[in-house]
N, C-alpha and C positions, 0 to 999 in steps of 0.2 A: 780342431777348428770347427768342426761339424756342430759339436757342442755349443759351443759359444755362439752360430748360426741358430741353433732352438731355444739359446734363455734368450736369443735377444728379441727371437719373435715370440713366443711368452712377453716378455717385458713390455712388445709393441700393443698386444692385444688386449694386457689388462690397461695400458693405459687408456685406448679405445674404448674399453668396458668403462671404465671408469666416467669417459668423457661423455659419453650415452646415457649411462643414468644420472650424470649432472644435468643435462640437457633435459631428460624425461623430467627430473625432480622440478627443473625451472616450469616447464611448459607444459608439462600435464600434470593434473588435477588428479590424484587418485583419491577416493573418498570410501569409507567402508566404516557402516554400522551394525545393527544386527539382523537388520532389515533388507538390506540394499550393498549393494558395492556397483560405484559409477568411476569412472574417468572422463574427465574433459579438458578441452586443449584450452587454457589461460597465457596470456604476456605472464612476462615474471611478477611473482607477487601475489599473484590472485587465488581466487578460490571458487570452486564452486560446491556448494553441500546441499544435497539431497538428505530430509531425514522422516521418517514418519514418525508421528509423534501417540502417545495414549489419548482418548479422547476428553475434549476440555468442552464449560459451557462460556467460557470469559477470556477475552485477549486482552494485554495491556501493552503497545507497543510503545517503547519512546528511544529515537535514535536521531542523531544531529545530524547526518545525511544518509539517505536513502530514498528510493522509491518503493513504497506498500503494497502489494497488492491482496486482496480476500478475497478468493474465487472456489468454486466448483472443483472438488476433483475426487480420487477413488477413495482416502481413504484422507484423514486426519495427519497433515502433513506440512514442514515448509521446505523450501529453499531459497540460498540463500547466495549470489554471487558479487565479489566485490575481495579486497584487499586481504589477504590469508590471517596477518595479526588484527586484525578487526573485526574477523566474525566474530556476531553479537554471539552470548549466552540464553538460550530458552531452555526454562522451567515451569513446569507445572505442579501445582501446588493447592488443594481444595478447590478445581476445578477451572482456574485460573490457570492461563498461558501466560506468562511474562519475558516479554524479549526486550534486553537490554546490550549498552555495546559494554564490552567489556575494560575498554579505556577509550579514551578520548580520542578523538577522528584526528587523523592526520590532515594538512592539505594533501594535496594529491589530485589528477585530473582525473581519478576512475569515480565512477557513479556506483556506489554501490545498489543491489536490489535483493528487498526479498519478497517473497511469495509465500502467502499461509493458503493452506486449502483445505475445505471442509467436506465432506464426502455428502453426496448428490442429496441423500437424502434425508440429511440434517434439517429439519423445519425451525428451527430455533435459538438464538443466542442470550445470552445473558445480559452483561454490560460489557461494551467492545469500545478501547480505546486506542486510536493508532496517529502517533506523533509523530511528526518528524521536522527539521529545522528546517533544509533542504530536500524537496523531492516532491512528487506526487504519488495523491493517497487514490486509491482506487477498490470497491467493492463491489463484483459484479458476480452473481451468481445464478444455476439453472434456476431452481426454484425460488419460489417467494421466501426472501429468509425473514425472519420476524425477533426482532432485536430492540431491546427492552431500554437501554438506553446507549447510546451511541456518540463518541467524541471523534471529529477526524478535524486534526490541525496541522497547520504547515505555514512554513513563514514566505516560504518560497517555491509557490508547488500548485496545481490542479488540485484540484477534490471532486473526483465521480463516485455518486452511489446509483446501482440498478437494480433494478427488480428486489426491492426489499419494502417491510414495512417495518416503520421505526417510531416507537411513543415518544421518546425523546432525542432526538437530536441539537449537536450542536455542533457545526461546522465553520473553521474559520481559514481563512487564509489569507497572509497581508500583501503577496503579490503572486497572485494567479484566479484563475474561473472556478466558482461555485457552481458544478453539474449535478441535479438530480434528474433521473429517469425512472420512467414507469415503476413509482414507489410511492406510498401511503405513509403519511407526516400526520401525527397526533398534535404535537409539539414543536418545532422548532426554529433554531435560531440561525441565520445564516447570512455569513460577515466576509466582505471583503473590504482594503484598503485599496487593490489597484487590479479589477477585472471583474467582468461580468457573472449574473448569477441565473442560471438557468433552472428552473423547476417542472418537469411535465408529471400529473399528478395521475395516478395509475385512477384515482376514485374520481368522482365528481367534484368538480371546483364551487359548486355552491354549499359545500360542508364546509368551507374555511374562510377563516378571518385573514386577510391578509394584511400586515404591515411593511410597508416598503419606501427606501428614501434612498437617494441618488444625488450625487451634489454635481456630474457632470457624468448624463447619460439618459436612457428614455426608459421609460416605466412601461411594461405593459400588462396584465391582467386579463385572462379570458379574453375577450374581445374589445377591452378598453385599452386606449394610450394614453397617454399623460405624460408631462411636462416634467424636466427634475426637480427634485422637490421631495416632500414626505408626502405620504396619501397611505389610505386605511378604505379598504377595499372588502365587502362580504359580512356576513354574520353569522357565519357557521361554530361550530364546537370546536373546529381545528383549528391549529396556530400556524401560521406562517410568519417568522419575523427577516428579511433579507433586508441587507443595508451593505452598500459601497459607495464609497467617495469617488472612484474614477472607476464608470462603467455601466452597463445596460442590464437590466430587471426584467425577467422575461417570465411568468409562470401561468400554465396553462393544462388543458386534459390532455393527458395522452394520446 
């Protein structure tokens, strides 16, 4: 009798053992590369991945939901949280970061994000492209980063850039706010279909030409206002081109 009292508590314990790492496997996150080993607490389904990466001079991101972000950090690195079979694939390749999702986005209510980060003292990018259908694009780093040509688009999403200098930019979004801050525009283009566009210009606003049109919203310019409408504003080397159909035009000095 005694016997059959210790398989059964055996029997009890692995199935508790069992039930606990069913539990662990839904709700925590174990991630391990050769770099890092993290844990984090997730709903069922999710992920989260921490990765450091070799160093690249090129991003090219394109994903149908997500929010971006480019920021400051120790070392050459992303992370990346959102639905376990959707994390996207990053490769690098002749200097070149390319993140893609690896199949097509479920519906689903979770928002996925990732985060690339560039270590403090990177002065420099190459061409940097970050896409996404759904979500907002965001760039904000310690230093002046200095990026050669620049794509940040979203169909339904913010777009902030900060503290960078950019020869070409081209920003677009068809429903949400165009922000730039304290950053140097050689070039560019900057579009919305339904939200305001804000520009504060790290250099002096009499280097640039400004082109600006608004079908239902107020124009302003250094110290000028204006009526909606098109207007061409300066005569400087640089370009400014902002245009939105529903929303307000704001660029000025930092």
């Amino acid at each position: 009798m005694k016997r059959k009292h210790i398989i059964s508590l055996v029997i009890i314990i692995v199935i508790l053992i069992a039930a606990l790492y069913y539990g662990a496997t839904r709700y925590l996150d174990i991630t391990m590369d050769s770099d890092r080993f993290s844990i984090s607490m997730n709903s069922p389904k999710q992920a989260t991945v921490h990765k450091n990466l070799e160093a690249f001079s090129s991003i090219n991101v394109k994903l149908s939901e997500a929010d971006i972000e480019l920021k400051s950090g120790n070392t050459f690195g992303l992370s990346y949280h959102g639905k376990k079979d959707e994390t996207p694939t990053a490769t690098i390749k002749d200097g070149m970061l390319t993140i893609k999702e690896k199949q097509t986005h479920s519906n689903s209510h979770s928002h996925p994000e990732l985060v690339i980060t560039l270590p403090r003292n990177l002065n420099t990018l190459d061409h940097v492209s970050l896409v996404s259908s759904n979500g907002d694009i965001t760039i904000d780093t310690i230093n002046k980063l200095s990026i050669n040509t620049l794509t940040m688009e979203s169909s339904n999403g913010d777009l902030d850039l900060e503290q960078c200098i950019v020869k070409d930019l081209v920003a677009t979004s068809s429903n949400g706010d165009v922000d730039i801050e304290d950053s140097s525009l050689t070039s560019s283009k900057l579009t919305s279909s339904n939200g305001d566009i804000s520009v504060s210009l790290a250099d002096n606003i009499a280097n640039y030409t400004v082109s600006a049109r608004t079908d239902s919203g107020d124009i302003s310019i250094g110290d000028n206002d204006y009526d909606p409408g098109s207007i061409q504003a300066g005569h400087g080397s640089q370009k400014i081109s902002a245009q939105t159909d529903n929303g307000d035009i704001d660029i000025e000095n930092d």
